[in-house]
C-alpha atoms as one frame of an Amber mdcrd trajectory, in Angstrom:
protein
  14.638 150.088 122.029  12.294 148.677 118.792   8.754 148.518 118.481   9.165
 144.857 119.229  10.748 145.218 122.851   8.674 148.218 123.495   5.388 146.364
 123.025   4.872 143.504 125.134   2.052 141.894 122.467   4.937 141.940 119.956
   7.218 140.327 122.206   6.933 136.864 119.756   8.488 138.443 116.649  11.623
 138.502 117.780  11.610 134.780 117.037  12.380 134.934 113.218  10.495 131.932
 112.159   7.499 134.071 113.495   8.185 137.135 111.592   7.940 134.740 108.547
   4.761 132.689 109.736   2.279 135.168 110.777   1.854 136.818 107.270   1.973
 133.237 105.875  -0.882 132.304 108.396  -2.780 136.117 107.663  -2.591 135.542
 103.886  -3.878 132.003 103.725  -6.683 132.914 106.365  -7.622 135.973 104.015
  -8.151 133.373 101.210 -10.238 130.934 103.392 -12.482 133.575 104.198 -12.621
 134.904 100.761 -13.437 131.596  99.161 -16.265 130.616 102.294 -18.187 133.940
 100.801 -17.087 133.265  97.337 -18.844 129.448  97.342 -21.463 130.050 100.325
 -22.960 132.328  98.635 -23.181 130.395  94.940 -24.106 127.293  96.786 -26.966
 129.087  98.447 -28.127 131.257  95.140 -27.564 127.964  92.582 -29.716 125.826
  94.894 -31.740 128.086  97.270 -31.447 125.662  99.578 -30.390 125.978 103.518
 -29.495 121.987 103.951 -27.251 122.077 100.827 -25.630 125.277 102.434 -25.037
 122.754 105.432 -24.163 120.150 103.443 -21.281 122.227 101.666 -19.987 124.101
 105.029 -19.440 119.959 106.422 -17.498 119.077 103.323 -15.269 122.125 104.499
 -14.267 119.865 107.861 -14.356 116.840 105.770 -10.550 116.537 106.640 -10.796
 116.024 110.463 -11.057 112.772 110.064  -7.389 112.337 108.945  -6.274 115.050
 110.896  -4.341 113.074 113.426  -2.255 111.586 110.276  -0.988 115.183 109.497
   0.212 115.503 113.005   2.520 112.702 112.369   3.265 113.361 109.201   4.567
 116.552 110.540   6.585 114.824 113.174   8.270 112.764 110.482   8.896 115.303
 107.522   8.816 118.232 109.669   6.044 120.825 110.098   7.004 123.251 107.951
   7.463 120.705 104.595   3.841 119.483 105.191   2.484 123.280 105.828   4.058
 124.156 102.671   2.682 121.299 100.858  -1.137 122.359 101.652  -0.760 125.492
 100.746   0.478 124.390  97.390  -2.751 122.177  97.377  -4.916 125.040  98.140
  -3.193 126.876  95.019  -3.996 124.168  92.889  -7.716 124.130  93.933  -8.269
 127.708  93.322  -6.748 127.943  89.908  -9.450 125.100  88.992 -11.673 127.021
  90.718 -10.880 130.404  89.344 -10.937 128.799  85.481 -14.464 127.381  86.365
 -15.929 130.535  87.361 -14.074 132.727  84.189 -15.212 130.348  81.362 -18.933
 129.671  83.017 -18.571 126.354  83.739 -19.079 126.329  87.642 -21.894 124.044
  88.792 -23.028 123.231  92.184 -21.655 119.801  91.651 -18.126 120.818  90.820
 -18.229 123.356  93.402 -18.832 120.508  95.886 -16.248 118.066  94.678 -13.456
 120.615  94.720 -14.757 121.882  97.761 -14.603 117.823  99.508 -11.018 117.943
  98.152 -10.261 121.273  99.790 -12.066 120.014 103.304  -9.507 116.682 103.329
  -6.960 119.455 103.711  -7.397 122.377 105.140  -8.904 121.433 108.649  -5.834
 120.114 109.273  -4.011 124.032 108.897  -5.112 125.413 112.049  -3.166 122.343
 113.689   0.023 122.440 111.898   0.482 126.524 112.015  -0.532 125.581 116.348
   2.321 122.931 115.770   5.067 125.355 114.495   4.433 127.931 117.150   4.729
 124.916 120.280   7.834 123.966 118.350   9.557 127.394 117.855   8.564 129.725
 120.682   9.890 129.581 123.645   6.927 128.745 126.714   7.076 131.924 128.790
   6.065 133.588 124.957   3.558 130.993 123.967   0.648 132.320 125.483   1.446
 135.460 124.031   2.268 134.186 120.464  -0.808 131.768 120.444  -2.943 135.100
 120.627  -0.890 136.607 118.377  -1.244 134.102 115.800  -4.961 133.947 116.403
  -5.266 137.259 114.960  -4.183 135.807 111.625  -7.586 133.867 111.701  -9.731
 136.673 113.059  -8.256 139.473 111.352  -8.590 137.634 107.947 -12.270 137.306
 108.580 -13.090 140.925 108.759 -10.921 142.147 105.967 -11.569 138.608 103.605
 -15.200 138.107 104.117 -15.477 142.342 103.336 -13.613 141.845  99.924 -14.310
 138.448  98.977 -18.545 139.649  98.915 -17.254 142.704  97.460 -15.305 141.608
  94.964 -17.876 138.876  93.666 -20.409 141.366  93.696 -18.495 144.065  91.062
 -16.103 141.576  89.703 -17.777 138.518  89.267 -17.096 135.200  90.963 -13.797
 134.554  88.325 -12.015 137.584  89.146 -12.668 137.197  92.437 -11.141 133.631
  92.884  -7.783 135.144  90.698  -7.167 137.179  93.816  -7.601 134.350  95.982
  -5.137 132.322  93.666  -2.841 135.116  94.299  -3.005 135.140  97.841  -2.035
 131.562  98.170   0.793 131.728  96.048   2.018 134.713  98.271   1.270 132.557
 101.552   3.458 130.073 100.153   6.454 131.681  99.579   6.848 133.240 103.058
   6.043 129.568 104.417   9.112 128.278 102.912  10.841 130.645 105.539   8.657
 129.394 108.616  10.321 127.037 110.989  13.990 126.825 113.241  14.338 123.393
 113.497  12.972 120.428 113.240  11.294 118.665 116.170  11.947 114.427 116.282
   9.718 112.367 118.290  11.409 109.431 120.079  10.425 106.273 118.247   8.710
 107.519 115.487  11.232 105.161 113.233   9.498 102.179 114.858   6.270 102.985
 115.249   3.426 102.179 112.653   0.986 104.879 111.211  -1.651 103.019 113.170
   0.222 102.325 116.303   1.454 105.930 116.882  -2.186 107.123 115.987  -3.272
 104.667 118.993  -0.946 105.969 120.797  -1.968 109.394 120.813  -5.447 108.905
 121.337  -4.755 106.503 124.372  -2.418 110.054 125.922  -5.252 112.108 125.358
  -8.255 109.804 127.262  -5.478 109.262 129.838  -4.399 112.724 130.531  -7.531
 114.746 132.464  -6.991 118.278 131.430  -6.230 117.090 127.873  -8.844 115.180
 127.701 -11.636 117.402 128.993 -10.235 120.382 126.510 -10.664 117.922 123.863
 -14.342 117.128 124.673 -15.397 120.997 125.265 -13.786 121.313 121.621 -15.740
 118.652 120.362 -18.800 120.717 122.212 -17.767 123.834 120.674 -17.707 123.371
 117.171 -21.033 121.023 117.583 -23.376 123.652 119.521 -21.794 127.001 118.674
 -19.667 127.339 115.906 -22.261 126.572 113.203 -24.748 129.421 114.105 -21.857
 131.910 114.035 -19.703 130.199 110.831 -21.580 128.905 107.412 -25.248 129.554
 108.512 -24.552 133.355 108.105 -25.504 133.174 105.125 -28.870 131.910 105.788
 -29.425 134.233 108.245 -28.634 137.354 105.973 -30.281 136.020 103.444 -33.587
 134.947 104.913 -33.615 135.880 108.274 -32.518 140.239 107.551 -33.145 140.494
 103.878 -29.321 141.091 102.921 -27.208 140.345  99.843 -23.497 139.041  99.648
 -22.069 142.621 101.405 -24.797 142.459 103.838 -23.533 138.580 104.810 -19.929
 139.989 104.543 -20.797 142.333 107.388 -21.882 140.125 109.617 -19.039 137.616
 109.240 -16.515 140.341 109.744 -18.540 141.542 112.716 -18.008 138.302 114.073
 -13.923 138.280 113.219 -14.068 141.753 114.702 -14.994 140.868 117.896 -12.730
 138.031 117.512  -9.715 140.048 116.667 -10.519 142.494 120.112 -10.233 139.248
 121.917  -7.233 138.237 120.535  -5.364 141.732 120.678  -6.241 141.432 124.728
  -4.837 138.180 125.030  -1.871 139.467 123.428  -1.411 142.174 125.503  -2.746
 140.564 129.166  -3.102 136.950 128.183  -0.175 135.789 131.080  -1.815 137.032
 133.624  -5.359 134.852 133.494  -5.948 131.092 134.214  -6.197 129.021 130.995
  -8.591 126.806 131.983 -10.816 128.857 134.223 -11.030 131.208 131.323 -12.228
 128.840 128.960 -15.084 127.256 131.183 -16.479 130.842 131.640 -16.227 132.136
 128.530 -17.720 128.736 126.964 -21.048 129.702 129.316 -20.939 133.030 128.150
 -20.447 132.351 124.373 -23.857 129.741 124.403 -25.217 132.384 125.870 -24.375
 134.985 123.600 -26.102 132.252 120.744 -29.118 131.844 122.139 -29.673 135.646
 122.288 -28.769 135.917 118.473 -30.821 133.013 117.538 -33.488 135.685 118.170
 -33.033 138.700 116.979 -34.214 139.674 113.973 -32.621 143.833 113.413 -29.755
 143.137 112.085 -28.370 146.388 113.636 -28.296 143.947 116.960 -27.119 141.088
 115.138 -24.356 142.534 114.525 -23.367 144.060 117.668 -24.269 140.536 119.506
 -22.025 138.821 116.814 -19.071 141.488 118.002 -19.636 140.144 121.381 -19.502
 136.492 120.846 -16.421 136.959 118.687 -14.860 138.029 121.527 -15.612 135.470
 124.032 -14.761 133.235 121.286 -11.256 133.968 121.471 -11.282 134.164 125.432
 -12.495 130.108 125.204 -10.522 128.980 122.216  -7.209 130.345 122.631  -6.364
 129.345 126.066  -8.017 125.959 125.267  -4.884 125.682 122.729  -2.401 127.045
 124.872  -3.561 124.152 127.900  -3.038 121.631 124.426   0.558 123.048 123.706
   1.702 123.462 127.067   0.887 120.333 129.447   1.154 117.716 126.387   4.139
 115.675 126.549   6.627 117.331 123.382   6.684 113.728 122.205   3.073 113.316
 121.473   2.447 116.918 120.603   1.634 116.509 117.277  -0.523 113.493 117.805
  -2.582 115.398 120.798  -3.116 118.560 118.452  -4.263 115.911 115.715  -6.451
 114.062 117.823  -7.960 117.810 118.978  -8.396 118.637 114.852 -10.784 115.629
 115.131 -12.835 117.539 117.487 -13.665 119.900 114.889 -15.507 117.268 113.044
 -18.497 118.135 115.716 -18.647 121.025 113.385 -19.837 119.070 110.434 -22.192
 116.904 112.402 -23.939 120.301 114.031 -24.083 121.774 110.704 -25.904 118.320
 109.156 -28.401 118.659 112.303 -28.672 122.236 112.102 -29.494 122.193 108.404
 -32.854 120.495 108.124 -34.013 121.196 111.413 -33.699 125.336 110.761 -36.113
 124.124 107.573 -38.425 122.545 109.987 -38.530 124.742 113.451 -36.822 127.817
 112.324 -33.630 129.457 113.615 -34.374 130.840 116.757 -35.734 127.367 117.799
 -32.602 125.526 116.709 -30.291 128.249 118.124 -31.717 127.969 121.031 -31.967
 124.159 121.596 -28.149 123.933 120.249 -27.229 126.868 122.704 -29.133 125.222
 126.074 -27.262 121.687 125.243 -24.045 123.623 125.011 -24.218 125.204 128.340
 -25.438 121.790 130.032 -22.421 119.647 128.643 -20.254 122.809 129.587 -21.008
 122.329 133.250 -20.688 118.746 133.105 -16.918 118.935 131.697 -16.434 121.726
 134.285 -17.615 119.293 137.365 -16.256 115.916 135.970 -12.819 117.371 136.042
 -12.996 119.990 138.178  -9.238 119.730 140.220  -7.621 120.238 136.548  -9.938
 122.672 135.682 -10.537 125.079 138.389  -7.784 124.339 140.716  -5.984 127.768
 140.786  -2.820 125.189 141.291  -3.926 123.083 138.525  -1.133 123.059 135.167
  -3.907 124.032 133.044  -4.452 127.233 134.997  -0.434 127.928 135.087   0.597
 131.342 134.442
């Protein structure tokens, strides 16, 4: 027997398209994280200022507005021609980028405009990678490959967040962003391999832009378990995302006294945790209840906020950041799985685009976040953000409880 039948976490490469996608998805992940250190950190030095650090981490999600567009663009062109043609976007950006930084003509204002180009993009990346998997692995595998493919994403944070700070810090912000140019071009070139065939949704010939986009959002509000995943998204990236994502920085800056390694350490802390979660959902991930999971592990990951809105070693930080990582991936990985799995194949895309939107909450918490950390202080704001999580958390859980909790429900399906 291989590796691959021996281990049941590696059960999803036998797919081919898989074998080619996950490297794809772990290079261009690596790069995101290296360039969030990379222009985090300038935005915060250039300006010393927390709001336009929150101002420039929104700009990032900028894109979830038009997110449901790329899920039908995908349905029409096919999902791996419109993955491919990011990625050649995000090359395109970084070489800018990268000739900025060598001839010493970065600015906080061209660091923002490339960076509002970037953010109409690459929201959009995490849905269309989700997209290839539901289209090319077969369901008894999915939850399996979904926490496979998360480590991509979690994995990336730990080892791009470590060299991106590292690299800026001996190399310089130029050479730095050459290595992230590099990357991109390499996730490219194993994307052109991703993808078995090409999924057609009925209609789409007839349909308008508008009218399919209508469509989709009218399927999510009318089916309950999609609907309530969507919302607890929505909550998700609003209350607890930001205080664990771009606002790092602030807090290893000002809050522990750290420089760019220091703020590298905590975001691969985070990722580390992360990637733990994923590797278990890899390994055990059929046998738990999707949906039951993610209410739990929602609770337990505003609670895991509100204790590191106030601590202040950053020994502790760091070991509570490990911990909500991994709760993180307990919540958000079975929350795509119950996307993938009880949507209707013909409005897949649309659903998945319609649940990119949700990340947009991320953005707005970040804009709130921003000036009222200036006024109150973190621990205040964490804690606020974290309380209003847990209350909307329990709401979603008791509006729809039967698709929720219901060990028969299809969102708790094993």
């Amino acid at each position: 027997m291989t590796v691959i039948e021996r281990v049941p976490a590696l059960a999803p490469f036998r797919i081919r398209s898989f074998r080619f996608q996950w490297p794809a998805d772990l290079l261009a992940s690596w790069a995101f994280e290296m360039e969030g250190v990379i222009l985090g950190w300038f935005v915060l030095v250039s300006t010393g200022s927390v709001l336009a650090l929150a101002v420039f981490g929104s700009l990032q999600f900028l894109g979830t507005l038009i997110s449901p567009f790329f899920g039908m663009a995908g349905d029409r062109i096919g999902n791996r021609n419109l993955i491919c043609l990011m990625r050649l976007t995000y090359i395109v950006a970084a070489a800018i980028l990268a000739a900025l930084f060598l001839t010493g003509q970065a600015t906080p204002a061209v660091v923002f405009v490339v960076g509002a180009v970037m953010g109409l993009v690459r929201p959009s990346d995490i849905t269309m990678r989700n997209l290839l998997v539901g289209e090319t692995m077969p369901s008894d595998l999915l939850m399996r490959a979904m926490s496979v493919s998360r480590t991509t994403a979690d994995s990336a944070r730990v080892v791009g967040a470590l060299s991106g700070a590292t690299l800026v810090a001996t190399l310089g912000s130029g050479v730095a962003y050459v290595a992230v140019f590099l990357v991109y071009i390499a996730s490219l070139l194993l994307s052109l391999n991703v993808g078995i065939r090409r999924l057609r949704v009925i209609g789409e010939t007839v349909l308008s832009p508008f009218a399919a986009l209508k469509a989709g959002f009218a399927y999510v509000w009318s089916t309950p378990d999609v609907r309530a995943a969507t919302l607890l998204a929505f909550l998700m990236n609003f209350a607890a995302y930001p205080f664990v994502g771009s606002l790092l920085a602030h807090v290893a800056k000002d809050i522990y006294a750290l420089d760019q390694r220091g703020m590298g350490w905590l975001i691969a802390c985070f990722a580390a945790g992360a990637l733990a979660g994923s590797v278990v959902l890899a390994t055990n991930g059929a046998r738990i209840r999707a949906a039951r999971t993610m209410i739990v592990c929602a609770l337990l990951w505003f609670t895991g906020n509100l204790v590191f809105s106030w601590i202040t070693v950053p020994l502790w930080g760091e070991a509570m950041l490990v911990a909500i990582g991994f709760v993180q991936s307990f919540c958000m990985v079975p929350m795509a799985v119950i996307l993938l799995r009880t949507a209707d194949p013909a409005f897949r895309g649309r659903v998945m685009g319609v649940r990119m939107l949700a990340v947009y909450g991320l953005p707005l918490g970040m804009l709130l976040s921003g000036p009222l950390i200036e006024r109150f202080g973190f621990a205040v704001t964490g804690t606020v953000f974290s309380l209003v999580g847990i209350g909307f958390t329990v709401l979603i859980a008791s509006r729809w409880r039967h698709h929720l909790w219901h060990p028969e429900a299809a969102a708790n399906s094993r």
